[in-house]
C-alpha positions as CSV (number, residue, x, y, z in Angstrom):
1,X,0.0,0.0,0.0
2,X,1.3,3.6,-1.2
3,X,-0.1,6.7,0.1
4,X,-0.3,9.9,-2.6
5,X,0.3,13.5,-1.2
6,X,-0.9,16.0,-4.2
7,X,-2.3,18.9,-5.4
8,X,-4.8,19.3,-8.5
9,X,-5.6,21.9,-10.4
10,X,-8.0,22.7,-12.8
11,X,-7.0,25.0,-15.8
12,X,-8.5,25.8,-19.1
13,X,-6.8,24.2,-22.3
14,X,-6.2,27.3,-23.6
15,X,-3.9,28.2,-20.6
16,X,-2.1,24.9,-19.9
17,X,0.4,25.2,-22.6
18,X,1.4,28.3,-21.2
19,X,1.7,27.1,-17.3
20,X,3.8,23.6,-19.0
21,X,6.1,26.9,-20.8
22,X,6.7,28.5,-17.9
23,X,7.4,25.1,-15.4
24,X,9.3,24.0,-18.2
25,X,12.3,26.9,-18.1
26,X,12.2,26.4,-14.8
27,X,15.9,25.7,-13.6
28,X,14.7,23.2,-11.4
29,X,12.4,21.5,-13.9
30,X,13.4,18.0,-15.8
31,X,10.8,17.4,-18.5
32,X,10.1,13.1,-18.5
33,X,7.6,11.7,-21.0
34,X,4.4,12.0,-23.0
35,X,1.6,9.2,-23.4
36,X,-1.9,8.4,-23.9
37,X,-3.7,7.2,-21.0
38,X,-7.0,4.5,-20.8
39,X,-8.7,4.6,-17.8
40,X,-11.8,2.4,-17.1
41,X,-13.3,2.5,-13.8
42,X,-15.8,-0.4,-12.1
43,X,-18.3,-0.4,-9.9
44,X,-21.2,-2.3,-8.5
45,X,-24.5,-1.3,-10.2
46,X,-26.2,-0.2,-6.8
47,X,-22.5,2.6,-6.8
48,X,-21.3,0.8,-3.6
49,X,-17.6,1.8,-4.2
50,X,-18.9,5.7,-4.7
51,X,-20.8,4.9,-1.5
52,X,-17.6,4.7,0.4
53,X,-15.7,7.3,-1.5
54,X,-13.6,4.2,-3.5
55,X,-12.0,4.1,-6.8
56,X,-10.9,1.3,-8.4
57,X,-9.6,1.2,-11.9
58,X,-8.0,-0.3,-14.6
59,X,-5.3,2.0,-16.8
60,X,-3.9,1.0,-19.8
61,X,-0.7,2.7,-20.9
62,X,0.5,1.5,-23.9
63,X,0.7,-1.9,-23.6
64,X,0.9,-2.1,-20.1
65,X,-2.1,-2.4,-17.5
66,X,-2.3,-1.6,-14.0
67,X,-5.0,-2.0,-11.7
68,X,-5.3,0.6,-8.5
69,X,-7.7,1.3,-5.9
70,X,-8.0,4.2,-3.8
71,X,-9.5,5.0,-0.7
72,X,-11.3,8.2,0.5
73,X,-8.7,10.9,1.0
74,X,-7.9,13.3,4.0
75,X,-6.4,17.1,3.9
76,X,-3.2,17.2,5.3
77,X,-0.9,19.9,5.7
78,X,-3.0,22.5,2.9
79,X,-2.5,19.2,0.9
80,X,-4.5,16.0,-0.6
81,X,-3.8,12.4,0.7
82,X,-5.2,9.0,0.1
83,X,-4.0,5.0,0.8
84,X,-3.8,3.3,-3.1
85,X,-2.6,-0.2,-3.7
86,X,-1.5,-1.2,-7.6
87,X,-1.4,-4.5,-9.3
88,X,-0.2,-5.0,-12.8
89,X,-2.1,-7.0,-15.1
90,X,-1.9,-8.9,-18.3
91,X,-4.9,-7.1,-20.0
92,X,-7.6,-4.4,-19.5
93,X,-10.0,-7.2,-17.3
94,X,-10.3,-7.0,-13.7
95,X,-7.8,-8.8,-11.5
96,X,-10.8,-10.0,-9.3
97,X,-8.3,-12.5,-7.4
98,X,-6.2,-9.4,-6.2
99,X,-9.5,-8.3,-4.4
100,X,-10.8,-10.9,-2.8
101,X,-10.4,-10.3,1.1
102,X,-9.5,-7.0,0.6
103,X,-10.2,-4.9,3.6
104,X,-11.8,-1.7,1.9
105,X,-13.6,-4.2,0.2
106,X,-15.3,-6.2,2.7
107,X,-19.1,-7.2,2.3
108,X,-19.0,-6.2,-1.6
109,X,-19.7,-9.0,-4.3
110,X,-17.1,-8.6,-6.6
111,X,-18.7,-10.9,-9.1
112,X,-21.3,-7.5,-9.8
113,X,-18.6,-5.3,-10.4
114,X,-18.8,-3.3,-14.1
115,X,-17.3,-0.6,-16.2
116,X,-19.0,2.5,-15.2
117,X,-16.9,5.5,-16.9
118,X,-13.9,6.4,-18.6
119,X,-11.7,9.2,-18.1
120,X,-8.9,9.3,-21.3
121,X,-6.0,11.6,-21.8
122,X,-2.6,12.4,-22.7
123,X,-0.3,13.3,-19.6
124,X,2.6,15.4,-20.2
125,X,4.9,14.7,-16.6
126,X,7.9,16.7,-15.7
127,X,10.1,16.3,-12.6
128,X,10.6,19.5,-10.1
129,X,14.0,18.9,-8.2
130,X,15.9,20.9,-5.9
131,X,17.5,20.3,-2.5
132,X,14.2,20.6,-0.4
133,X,12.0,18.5,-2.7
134,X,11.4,16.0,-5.5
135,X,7.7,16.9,-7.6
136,X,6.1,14.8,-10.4
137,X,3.7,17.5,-12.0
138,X,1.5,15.8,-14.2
139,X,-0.3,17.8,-17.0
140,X,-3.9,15.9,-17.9
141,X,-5.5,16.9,-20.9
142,X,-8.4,14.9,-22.4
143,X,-12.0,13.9,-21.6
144,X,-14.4,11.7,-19.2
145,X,-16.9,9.6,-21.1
146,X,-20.0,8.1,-19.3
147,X,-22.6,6.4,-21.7
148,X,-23.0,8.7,-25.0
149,X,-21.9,11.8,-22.9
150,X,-18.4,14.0,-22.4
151,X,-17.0,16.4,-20.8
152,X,-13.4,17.7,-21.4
153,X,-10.5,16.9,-18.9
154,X,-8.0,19.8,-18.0
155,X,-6.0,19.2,-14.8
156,X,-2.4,20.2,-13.6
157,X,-1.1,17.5,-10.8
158,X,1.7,18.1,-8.2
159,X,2.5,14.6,-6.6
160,X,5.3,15.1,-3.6
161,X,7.6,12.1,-4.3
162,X,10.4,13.6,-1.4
163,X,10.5,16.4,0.9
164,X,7.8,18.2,2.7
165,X,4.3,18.7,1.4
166,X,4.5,23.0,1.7
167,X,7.0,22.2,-1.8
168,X,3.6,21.5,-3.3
169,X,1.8,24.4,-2.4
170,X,4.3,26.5,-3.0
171,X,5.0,25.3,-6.6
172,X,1.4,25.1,-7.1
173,X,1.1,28.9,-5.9
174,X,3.8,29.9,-8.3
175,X,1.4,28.5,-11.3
176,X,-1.0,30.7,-9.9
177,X,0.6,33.8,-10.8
178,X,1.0,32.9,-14.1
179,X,-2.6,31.4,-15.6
180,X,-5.7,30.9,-13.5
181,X,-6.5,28.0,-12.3
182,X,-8.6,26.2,-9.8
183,X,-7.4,23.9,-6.7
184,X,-10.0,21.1,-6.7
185,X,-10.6,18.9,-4.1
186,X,-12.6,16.9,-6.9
187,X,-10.8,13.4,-8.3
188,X,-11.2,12.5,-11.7
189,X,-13.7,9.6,-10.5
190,X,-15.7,11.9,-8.9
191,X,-16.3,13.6,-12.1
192,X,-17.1,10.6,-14.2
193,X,-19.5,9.7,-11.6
194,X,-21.3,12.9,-11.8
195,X,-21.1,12.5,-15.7
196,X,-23.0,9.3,-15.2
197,X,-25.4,10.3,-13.2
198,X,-24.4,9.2,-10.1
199,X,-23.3,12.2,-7.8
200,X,-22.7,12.1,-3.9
201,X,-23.7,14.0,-1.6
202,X,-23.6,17.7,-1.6
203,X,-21.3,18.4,1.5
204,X,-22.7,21.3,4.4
205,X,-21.7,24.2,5.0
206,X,-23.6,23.8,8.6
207,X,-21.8,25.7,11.6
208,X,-18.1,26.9,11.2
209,X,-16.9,26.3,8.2
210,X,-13.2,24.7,8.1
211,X,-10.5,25.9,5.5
212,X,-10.9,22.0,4.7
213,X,-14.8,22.5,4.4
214,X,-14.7,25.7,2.6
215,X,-12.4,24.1,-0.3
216,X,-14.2,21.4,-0.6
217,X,-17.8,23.1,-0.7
218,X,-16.0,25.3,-3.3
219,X,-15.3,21.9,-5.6
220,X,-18.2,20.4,-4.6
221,X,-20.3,23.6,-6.1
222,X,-18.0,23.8,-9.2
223,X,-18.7,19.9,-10.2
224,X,-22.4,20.5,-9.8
225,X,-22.2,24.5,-11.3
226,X,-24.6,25.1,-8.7
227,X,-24.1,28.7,-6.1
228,X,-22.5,28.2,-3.1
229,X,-25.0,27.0,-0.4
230,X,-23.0,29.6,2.6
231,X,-26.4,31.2,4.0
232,X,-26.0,31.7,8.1
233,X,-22.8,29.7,7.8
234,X,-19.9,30.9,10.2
235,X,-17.0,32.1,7.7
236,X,-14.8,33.0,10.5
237,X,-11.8,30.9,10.0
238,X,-12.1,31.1,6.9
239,X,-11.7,35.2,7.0
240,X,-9.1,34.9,9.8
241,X,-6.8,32.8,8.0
242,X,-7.4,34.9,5.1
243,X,-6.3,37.9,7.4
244,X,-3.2,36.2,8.5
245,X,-2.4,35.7,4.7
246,X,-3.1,39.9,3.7
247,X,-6.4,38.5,1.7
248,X,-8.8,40.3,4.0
249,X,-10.3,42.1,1.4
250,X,-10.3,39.4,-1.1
251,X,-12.1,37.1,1.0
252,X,-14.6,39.6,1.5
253,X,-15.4,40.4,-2.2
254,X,-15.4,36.4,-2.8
255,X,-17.8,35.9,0.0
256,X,-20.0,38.5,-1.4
257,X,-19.9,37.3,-4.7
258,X,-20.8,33.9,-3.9
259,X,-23.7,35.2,-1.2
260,X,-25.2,36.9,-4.2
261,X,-25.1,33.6,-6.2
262,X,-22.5,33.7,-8.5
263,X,-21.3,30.7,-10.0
264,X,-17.4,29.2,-8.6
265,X,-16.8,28.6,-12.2
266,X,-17.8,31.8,-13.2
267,X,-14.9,33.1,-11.0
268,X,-12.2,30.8,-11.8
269,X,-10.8,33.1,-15.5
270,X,-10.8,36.2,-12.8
271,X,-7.4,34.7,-11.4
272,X,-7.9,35.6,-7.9
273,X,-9.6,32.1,-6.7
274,X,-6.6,29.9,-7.2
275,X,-4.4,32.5,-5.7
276,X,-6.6,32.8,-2.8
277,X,-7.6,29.5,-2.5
278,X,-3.3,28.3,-2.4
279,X,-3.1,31.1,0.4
280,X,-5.4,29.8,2.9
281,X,-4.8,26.1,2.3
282,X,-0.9,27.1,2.9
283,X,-1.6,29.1,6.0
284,X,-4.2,26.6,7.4
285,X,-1.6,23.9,7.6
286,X,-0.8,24.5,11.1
């Protein structure tokens, strides 16, 4: 078992070319590989795996196949982490032998286990090196395909592979300055599930809201393009970390806009939301 510290972003196509430019000429930046990517993902036709916040997948890269499986993910230090175990395989069919007994697993009939959605793309990876840190940063660009429909797939990924997770954030903060993007607390299967019609729950924003919460809410809004449910919710920590960070008045006009009802991705192309949303999640982490 593997556990994944990251950050994800969300970024137009028409700006990730220009945030891979600038990474790129980075002095600390090693450009890897290029490849397409096939990723089916399974479930049980009652969504008991999206129940307990579980992906399991098969990829196909080339000609090699690996199956993973990921458990529900925590925020830790401003960043995202999650237990995954990988198998490879032979071909694109299920290793059902690897999950029998498996504890996230237990009670589920793997027998009843089907393809559900794809998510397909080509990832462009670079390496980030320097004497504090080693980062993978991933650049996704493709689409999700459940039943006849689509959506496209634009994501920037900062896995921490040595070295303390603040490396991400900062690194991620530095893209922020040059294209807008989005820090999204969203996975990839969470998206095709919502593409196939089969979306969680919509998390509360009940009582103080956490710099966790808020993020999250934020995502949760954006995947659903729904306005941000904050009514009598208690934004306090929220505007006192912003405070610590010198965003007082940003957080202010970002609260108001989304009290009025405007849309998170409406906001995103402004700028300001990734910039602010990096900020908080890097001065929350104490």
């Amino acid at each position: 078992m593997g556990k994944e510290l990251e950050i994800k972003l969300s970024v137009e196509n028409q700006y990730s070319a220009t945030a891979w430019q600038w990474l790129e000429q980075r002095p600390e930046a090693r450009p890897e590989s290029s490849k397409p990517l096939r990723n089916i993902y399974f479930d049980t036709p009652d969504g008991l795996l999206n129940h307990r916040r579980v992906a399991l997948r098969v990829r196909q890269a080339g000609d090699r196949f690996i199956q993973t499986l990921k458990s529900q993910g925590e925020f830790v230090e401003g960043v995202h982490r999650r237990n995954e175990w990988e198998w490879s395989l032979a071909d694109a069919n299920l290793g059902m032998d690897l999950l029998v007994n498996h504890p996230v697993l237990e009670g589920l009939d793997t027998d009843t286990l089907q393809p559900v959605f794809e998510t397909n793309f080509t990832r462009r990876t670079l390496l980030l090196e320097d004497k504090n840190s080693l980062i993978e940063v991933a650049f996704d660009s493709g689409e999700i395909l459940a039943g006849g429909d689509r959506q496209p797939l634009s994501e920037i990924e900062f896995e921490l592979k040595q070295g303390q997770p603040v490396e991400l954030l900062r690194w991620a903060g530095a893209v922020s300055k040059v294209v807008p993007v989005f820090l999204n607390m969203v996975s990839k299967a969470e998206q095709g599930y919502h593409l196939a019609g089969v979306a969680g729950p919509m998390p509360k924003a009940d009582g103080v809201v956490s710099v966790h919460g808020f993020l999250e809410l934020l995502s949760a809004c954006w995947l659903r393009r729904v306005p941000m449910p904050i009514g009598d919710s208690d934004l306090s920590e929220i505007e006192t970390v912003a405070e610590a960070a010198g965003l007082k008045s940003d957080c202010q006009r970002l609260i108001a806009k989304l009290a009025s009802g405007v849309l998170v991705n409406d906001l995103i192309d402004e700028g300001s939301l990734g910039k602010f949303q990096l900020a908080i999640a890097h001065n929350a982490r104490a």
